[in-house]
DOPASE-94698 format. One record per residue: residue number from 1; x negated, y negated, z of N, C-alpha, C in turn. Coordinates in pm, 1 decimal, decimal comma. Layout:
BEGIN
PT     n        n_x        n_y        n_z       ca_x       ca_y       ca_z        c_x        c_y        c_z
PT   NUM          X          Y          Z          X          Y          Z          X          Y          Z
...
//
This chain:
BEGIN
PT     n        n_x        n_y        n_z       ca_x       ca_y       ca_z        c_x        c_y        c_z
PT     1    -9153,9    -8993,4     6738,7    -9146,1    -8868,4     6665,9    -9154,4    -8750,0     6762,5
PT     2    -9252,9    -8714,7     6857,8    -9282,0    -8622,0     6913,6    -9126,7    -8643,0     7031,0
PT     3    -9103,6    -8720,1     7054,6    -8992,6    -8697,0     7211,9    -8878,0    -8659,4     7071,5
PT     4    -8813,9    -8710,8     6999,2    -8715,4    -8668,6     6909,7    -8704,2    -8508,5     6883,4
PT     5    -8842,6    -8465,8     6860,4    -8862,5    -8312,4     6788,3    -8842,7    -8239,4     6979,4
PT     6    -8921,4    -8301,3     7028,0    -8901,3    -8186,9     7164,0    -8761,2    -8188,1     7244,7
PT     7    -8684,2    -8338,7     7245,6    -8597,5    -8296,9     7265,6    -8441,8    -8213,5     7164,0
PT     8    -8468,0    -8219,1     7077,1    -8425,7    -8170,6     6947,8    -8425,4    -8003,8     6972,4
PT     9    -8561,0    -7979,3     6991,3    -8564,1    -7790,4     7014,1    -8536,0    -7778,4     7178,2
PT    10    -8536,8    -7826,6     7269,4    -8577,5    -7823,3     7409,5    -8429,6    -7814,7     7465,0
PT    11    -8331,4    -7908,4     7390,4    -8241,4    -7914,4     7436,8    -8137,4    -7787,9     7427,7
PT    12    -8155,0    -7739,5     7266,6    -8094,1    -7664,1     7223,4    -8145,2    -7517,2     7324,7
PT    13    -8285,8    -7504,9     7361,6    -8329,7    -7404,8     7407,3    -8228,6    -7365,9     7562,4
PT    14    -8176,4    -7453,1     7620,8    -8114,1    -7439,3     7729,9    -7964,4    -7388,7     7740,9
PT    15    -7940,1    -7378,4     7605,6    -7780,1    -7286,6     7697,4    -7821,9    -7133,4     7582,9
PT    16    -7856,7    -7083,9     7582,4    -7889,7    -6951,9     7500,6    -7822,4    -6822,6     7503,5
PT    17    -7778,3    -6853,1     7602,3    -7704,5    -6694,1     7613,8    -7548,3    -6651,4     7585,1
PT    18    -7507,1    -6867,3     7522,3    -7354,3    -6796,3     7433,7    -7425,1    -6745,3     7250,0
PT    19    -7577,1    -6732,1     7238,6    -7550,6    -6723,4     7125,9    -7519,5    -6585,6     7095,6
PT    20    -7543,1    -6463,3     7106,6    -7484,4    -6380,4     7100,8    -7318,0    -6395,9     7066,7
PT    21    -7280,9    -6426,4     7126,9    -7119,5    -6402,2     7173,0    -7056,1    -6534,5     7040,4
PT    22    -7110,1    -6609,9     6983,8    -7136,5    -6696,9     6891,6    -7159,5    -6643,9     6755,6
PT    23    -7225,3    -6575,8     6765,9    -7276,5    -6496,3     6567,5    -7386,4    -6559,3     6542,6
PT    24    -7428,1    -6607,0     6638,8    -7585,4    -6671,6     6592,7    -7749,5    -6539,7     6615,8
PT    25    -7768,8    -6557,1     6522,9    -7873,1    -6433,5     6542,2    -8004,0    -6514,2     6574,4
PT    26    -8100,5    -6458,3     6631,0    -8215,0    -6620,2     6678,9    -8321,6    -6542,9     6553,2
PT    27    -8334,8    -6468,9     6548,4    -8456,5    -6388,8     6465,1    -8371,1    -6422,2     6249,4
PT    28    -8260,1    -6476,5     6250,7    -8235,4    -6472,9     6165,1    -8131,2    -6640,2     6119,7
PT    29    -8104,3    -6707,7     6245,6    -8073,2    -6834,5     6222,2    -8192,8    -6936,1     6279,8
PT    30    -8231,8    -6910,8     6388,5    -8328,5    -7003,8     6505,4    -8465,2    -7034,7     6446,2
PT    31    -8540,8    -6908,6     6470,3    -8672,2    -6886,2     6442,7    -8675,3    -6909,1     6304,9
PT    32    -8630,6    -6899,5     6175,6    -8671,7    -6952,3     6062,1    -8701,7    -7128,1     6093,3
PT    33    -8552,5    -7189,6     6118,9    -8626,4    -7326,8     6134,8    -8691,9    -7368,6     6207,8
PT    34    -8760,9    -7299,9     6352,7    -8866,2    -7318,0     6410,7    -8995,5    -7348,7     6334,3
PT    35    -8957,1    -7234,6     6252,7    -9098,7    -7197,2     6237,1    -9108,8    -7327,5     6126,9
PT    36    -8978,4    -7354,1     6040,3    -9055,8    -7454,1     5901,6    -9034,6    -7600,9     5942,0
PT    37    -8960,5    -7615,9     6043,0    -8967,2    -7765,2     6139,2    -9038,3    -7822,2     6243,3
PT    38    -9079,1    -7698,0     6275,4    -9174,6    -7751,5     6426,5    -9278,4    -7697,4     6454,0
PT    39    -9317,0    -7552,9     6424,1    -9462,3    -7500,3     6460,0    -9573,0    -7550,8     6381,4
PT    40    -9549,1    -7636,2     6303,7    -9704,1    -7661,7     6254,1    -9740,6    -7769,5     6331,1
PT    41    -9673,7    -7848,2     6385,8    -9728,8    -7963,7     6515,4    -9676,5    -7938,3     6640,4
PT    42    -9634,2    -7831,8     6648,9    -9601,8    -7745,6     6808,4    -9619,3    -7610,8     6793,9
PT    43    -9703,5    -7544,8     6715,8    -9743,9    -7419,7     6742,3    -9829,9    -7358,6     6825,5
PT    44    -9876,8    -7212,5     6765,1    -9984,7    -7201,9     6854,8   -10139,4    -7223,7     6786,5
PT    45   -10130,9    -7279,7     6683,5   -10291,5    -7343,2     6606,8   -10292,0    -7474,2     6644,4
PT    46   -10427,2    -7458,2     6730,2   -10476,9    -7567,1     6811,2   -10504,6    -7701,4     6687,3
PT    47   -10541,1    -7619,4     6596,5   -10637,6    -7781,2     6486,8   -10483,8    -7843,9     6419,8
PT    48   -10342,0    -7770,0     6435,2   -10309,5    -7886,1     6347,0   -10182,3    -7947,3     6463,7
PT    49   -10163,7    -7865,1     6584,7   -10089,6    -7925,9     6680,3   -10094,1    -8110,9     6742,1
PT    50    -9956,8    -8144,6     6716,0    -9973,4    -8291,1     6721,2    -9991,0    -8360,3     6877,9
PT    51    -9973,5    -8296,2     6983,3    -9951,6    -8271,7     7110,9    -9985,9    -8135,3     7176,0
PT    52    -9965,7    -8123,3     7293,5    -9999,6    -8015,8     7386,9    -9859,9    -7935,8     7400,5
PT    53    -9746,7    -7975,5     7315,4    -9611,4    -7951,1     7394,1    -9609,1    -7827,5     7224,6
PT    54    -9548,1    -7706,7     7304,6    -9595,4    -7552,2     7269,8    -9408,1    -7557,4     7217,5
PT    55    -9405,4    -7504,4     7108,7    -9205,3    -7467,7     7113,1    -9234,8    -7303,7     7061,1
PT    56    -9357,6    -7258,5     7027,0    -9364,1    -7128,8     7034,7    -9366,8    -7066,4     7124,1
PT    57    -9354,6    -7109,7     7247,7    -9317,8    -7021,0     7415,3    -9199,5    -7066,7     7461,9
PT    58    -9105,6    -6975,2     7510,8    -9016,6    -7016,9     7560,0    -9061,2    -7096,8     7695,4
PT    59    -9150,5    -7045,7     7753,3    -9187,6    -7094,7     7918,2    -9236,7    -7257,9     7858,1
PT    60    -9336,7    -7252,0     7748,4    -9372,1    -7410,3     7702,3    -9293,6    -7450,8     7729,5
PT    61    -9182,5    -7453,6     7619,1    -9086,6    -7532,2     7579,9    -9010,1    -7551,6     7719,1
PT    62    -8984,0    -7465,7     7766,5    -8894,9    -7467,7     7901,0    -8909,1    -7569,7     7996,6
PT    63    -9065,1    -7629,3     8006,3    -9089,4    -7747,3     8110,4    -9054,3    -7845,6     8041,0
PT    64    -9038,5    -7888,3     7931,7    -8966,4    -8041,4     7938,1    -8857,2    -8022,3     7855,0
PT    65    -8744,0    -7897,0     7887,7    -8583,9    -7906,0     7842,8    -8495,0    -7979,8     7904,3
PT    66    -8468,8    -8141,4     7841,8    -8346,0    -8165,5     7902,0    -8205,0    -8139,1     7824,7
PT    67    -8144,0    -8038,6     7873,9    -8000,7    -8023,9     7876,4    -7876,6    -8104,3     7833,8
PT    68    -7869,0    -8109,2     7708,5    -7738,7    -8182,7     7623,4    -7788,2    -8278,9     7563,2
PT    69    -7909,9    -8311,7     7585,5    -7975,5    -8430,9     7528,0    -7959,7    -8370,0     7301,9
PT    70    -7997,9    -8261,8     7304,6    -7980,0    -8208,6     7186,3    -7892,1    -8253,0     7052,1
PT    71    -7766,4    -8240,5     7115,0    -7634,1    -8265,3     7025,3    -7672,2    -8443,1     7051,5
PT    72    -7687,2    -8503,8     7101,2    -7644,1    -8631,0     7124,7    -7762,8    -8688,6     6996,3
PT    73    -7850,9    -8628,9     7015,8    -7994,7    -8661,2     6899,9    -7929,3    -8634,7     6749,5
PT    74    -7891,4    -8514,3     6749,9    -7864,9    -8443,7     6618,0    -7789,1    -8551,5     6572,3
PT    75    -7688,3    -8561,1     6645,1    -7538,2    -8689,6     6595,4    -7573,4    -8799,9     6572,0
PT    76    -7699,8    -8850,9     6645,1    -7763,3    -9008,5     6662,2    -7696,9    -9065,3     6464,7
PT    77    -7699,9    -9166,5     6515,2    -7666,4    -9243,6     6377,5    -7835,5    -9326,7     6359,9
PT    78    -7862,8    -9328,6     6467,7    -8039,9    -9469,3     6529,2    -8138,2    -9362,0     6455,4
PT    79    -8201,8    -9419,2     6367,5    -8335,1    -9361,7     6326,2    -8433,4    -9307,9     6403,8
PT    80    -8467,7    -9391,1     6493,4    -8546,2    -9380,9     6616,1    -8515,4    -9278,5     6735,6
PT    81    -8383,9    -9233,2     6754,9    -8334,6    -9180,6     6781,1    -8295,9    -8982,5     6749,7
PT    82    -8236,9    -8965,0     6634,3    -8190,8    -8868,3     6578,5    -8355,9    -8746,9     6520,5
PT    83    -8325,0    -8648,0     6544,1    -8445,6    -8535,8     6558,3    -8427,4    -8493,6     6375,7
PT    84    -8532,0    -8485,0     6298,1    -8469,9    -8436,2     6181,8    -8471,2    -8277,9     6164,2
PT    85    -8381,9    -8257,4     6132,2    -8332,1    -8116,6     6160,2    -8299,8    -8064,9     6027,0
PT    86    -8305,0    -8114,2     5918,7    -8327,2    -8074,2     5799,0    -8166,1    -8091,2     5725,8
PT    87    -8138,8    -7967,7     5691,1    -8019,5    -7997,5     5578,2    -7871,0    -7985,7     5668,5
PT    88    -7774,9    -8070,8     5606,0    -7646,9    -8041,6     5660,8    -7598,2    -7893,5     5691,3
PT    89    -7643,8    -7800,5     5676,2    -7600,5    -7646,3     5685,4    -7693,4    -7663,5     5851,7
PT    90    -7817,4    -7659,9     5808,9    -7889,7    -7668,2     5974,9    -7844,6    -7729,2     6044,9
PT    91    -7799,8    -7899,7     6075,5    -7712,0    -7976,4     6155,2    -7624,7    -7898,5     6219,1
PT    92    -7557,0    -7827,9     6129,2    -7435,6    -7792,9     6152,6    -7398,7    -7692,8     6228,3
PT    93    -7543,3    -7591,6     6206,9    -7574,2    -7493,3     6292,0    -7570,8    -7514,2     6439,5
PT    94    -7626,5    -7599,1     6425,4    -7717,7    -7651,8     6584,5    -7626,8    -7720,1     6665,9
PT    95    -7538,5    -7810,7     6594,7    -7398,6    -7829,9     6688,9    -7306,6    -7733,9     6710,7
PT    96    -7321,5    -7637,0     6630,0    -7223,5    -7551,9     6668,0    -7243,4    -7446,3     6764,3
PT    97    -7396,9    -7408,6     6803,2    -7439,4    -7298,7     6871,6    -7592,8    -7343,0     6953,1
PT    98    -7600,7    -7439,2     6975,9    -7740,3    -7533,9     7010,0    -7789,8    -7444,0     7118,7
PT    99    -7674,9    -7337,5     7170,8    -7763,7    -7206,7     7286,2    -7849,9    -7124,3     7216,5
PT   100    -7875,1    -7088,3     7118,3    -7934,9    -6985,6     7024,2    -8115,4    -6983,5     7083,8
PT   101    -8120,7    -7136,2     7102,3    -8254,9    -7134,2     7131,0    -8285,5    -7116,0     7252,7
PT   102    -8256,6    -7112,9     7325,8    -8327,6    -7055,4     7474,5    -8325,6    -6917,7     7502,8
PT   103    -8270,3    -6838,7     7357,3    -8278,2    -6710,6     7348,0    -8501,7    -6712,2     7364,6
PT   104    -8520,4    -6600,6     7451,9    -8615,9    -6505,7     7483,6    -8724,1    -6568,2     7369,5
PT   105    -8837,9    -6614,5     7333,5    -8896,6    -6599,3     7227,2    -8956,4    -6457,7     7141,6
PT   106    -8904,4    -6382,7     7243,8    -8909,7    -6250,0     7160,8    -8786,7    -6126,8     7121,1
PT   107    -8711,2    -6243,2     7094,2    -8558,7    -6179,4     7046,5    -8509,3    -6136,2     7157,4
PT   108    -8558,4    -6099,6     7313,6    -8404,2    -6056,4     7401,4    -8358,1    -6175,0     7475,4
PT   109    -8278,9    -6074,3     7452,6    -8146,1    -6213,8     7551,0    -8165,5    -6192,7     7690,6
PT   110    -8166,3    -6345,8     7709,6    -8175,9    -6425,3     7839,9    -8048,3    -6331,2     7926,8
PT   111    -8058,2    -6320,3     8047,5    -7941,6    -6287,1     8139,6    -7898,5    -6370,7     8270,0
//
């Protein structure tokens, strides 16, 4: 569960700076499902965090991003495998713009 979810956000966090240029807004596509998929066992409240691994910092998250691993999860067909990412509209998001997240955790864009 935990390597699925981190590489799931971690991956996506690494190309960030086509989202702009994409139509992806992070404060209005990204950060909602952050917040209702992953910060309650990767936030910043210590009592209900499932691990030490932070997706509310970009710098957290940043030490264990591997790069393309993302899309390959999302697509997984393997249970064990595939990150749940919620509804086909979200999937769909995330393959289509999986840079959105390595946008800044405070809305500016990466350069």
């Amino acid at each position: 569960m935990r390597a699925r979810t981190v590489f799931f956000t971690l991956a996506v966090l690494t190309t960030a700076n086509r989202a702009c240029s994409e139509g992806i807004d992070v404060n209005r596509n990204v950060r909602p499902i952050l917040s209702d998929k992953c910060y309650f066992c990767h936030g910043p409240d210590r009592s209900t965090q499932e691990t030490d691994l932070r997706l509310d910092s970009r710098e957290a998250a940043a030490e264990v991003i591997e790069p393309g691993e993302l899309i390959s999860r999302i697509l997984s067909d393997d249970p064990d495998v595939r990150v749940r990412t919620g509804s086909l509209d979200e999937r769909q998001l995330w393959t289509r713009s999986p840079s959105a997240l390595l946008y800044d955790m405070d809305g500016r864009r990466r350069s």
